[in-house]
C-alpha positions, 0 to 999 in steps of 0.5 A: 500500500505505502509502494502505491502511495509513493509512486502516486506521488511521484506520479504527482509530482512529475505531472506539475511543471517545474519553474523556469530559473535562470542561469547567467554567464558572461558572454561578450559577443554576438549571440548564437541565434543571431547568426540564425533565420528565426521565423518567430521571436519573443516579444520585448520584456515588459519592465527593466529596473536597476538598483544597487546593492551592498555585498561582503567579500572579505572581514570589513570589506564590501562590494557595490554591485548592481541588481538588474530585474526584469519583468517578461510580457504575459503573451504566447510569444514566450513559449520561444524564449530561450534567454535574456541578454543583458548589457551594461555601459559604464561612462566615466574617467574610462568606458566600461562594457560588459554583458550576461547572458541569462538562459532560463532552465525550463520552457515556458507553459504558461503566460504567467507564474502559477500563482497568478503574478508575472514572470520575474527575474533578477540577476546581481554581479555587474560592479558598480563605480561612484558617480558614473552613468550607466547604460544598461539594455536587455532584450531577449533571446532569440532576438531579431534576424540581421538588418531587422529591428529586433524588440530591447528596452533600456534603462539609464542609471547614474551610481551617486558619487561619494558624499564623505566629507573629511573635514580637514584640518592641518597647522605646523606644529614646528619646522619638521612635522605637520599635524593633520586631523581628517573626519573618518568614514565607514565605506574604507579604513586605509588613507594616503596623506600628502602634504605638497609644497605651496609653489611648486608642487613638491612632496614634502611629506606623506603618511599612510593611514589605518583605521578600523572600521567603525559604524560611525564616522570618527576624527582622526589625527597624524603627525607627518615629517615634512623636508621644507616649508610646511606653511601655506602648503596643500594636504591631499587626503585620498581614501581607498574604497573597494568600488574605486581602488587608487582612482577615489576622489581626492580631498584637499586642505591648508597647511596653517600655524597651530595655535601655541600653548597658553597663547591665545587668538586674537579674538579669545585675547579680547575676551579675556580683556573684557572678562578682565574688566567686567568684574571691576565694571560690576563693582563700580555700579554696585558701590555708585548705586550705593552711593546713589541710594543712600544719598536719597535715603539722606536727603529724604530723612534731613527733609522728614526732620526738617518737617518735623522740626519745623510743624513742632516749632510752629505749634509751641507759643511764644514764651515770654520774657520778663527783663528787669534791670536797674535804670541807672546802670550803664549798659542800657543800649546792649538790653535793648540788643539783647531784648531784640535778639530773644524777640527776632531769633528765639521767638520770646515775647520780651515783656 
């Protein structure tokens, strides 16, 4: 009985059709089929997309490659394809050409996948530059016979070029040695830094650079011995990423005097002065705001007293003096200065 159930199965499985897959290889030249009469050919793809993707090929190291997919059109037509091609065309400091033939593994019995949706296929492994423009054409196979106008689509694709910014900085710091701090970047751990003379170009100084590789951007700082005048000179900072080898964009800087131990810019030298004075500044405002409110606290306590004084002294009556002295004497006129002071400044009523 399980002898007869398995070979059901068996029998079950061999009824449904594979999957077609594909299977790529380089191929360069002309294909086979074009030197052939076809009667019939497949019709165009219906859809061609390009992106990028980020593989590992060694410990810390990463290649950027290009992920073709394509999209065949649901018409009989494809029961005659056989393969699609793929070219891609790289323009940048040089051309670059390469092509991939894709062969599917089984013919194909229907229009569109089993379960409903369209024939899809990709393929991954065409190397990628920054900042290069890429034309890439897929038809299939077999194509169009000579001198006829065989079905292709293309597709332009520009790689973004390298967005690391190293933010550098280098100063002199005596006559034989150059300090250079650069930003680091996750795409390389190896950098080459020159320092050429300011008029004529010439090395007078470089260093290589390791970093390991990190997540996240980091600064990193190199003493360089230098031959000559350092001052003015021009620091050349190249990285080496996987995608673009010797040939990455170069990064430059000035070579300035670094700043000496305990001495100051200009403009820190300006606000030490002033941080100098604001303490004497603070001081001298508080004591003449002193000053001023205990000169108003004067002024307004003499009038309250004078007030005061002056209410008292009006509400006493005047007293009065009795004067008596002998007729006879000889000093007459001075009672009569005294008399006249005690009733002029003393407020006495002289009787």
């Amino acid at each position: 009985m399980s002898l007869v159930l398995l070979s059901l199965a068996a029998l079950c499985r061999s009824a449904v059709p594979r999957e077609p897959t594909v299977q790529c290889g380089s191929e360069t030249g002309p294909s086979p089929e074009w030197m052939l009469q076809h009667d019939l050919i497949p019709g165009d793809l219906r859809d061609l997309r390009v992106e990028l993707v980020t593989t590992s090929v060694a410990t810390g190291d990463y290649s950027i490659l290009m992920n073709v997919s394509w999209v065949l059109r649901a018409d009989a037509s494809i029961r005659l394809l056989k393969a699609t091609k793929i070219c891609v065309t790289g323009k940048s400091n040089f051309q670059s050409y390469s092509c991939v033939r894709c062969n599917y593994t089984e013919a194909f019995q229907t229009q569109t996948r089993p379960s409903g949706g369209k024939w899809t296929f990709s393929y991954v492994g065409f190397p990628v530059e920054l900042n290069t423009v890429y034309f890439i054409g897929a038809h299939n196979i077999p194509n169009a016979n000579m001198n006829e106008d065989g079905p292709s689509m293309p597709v332009n694709f520009t790689s973004p070029g390298s967005l690391w910014d190293p933010n550098i900085t280098a100063c002199k710091k005596n006559e034989e040695t150059v300090e250079v701090n650069f930003t680091t970047t996750p795409l390389g751990n190896r950098y080459m830094a020159l320092i050429q003379h300011s008029t004529h170009s010439t090395v007078i100084g470089f260093s290589q650079v390791f970093e390991p590789h990190q997540k996240k951007q980091t600064r990193a700082s190199v003493v360089i011995p230098v031959t000559g005048d350092s001052e003015g000179a021009m620091v050349q900072l190249t990285p080496y990423f996987p995608t673009c080898g010797s040939d990455c964009i170069r990064h430059k800087g000035i070579v300035v005097l670094c700043p000496q131990t305990g001495v100051p810019f200009p403009l820190d030298n300006n606000k030490s002065k002033l941080g100098g004075w604001l303490p004497l500044l603070l001081l001298s405002l508080l004591v003449a705001t002193w000053v001023l409110v205990a000169g108003i606290y004067l002024m307004w306590r003499h009038e309250r007293i004078k007030k005061t004084s002056f209410s008292t002294t009006t509400l006493l009556p005047p007293i009065k003096v009795l004067v008596v002295y002998p007729s006879e004497i000889c000093f007459h006129h001075t009672i009569c200065y005294f008399t006249e002071f005690l009733q002029n400044h003393c407020r006495s009523e002289v009787i």
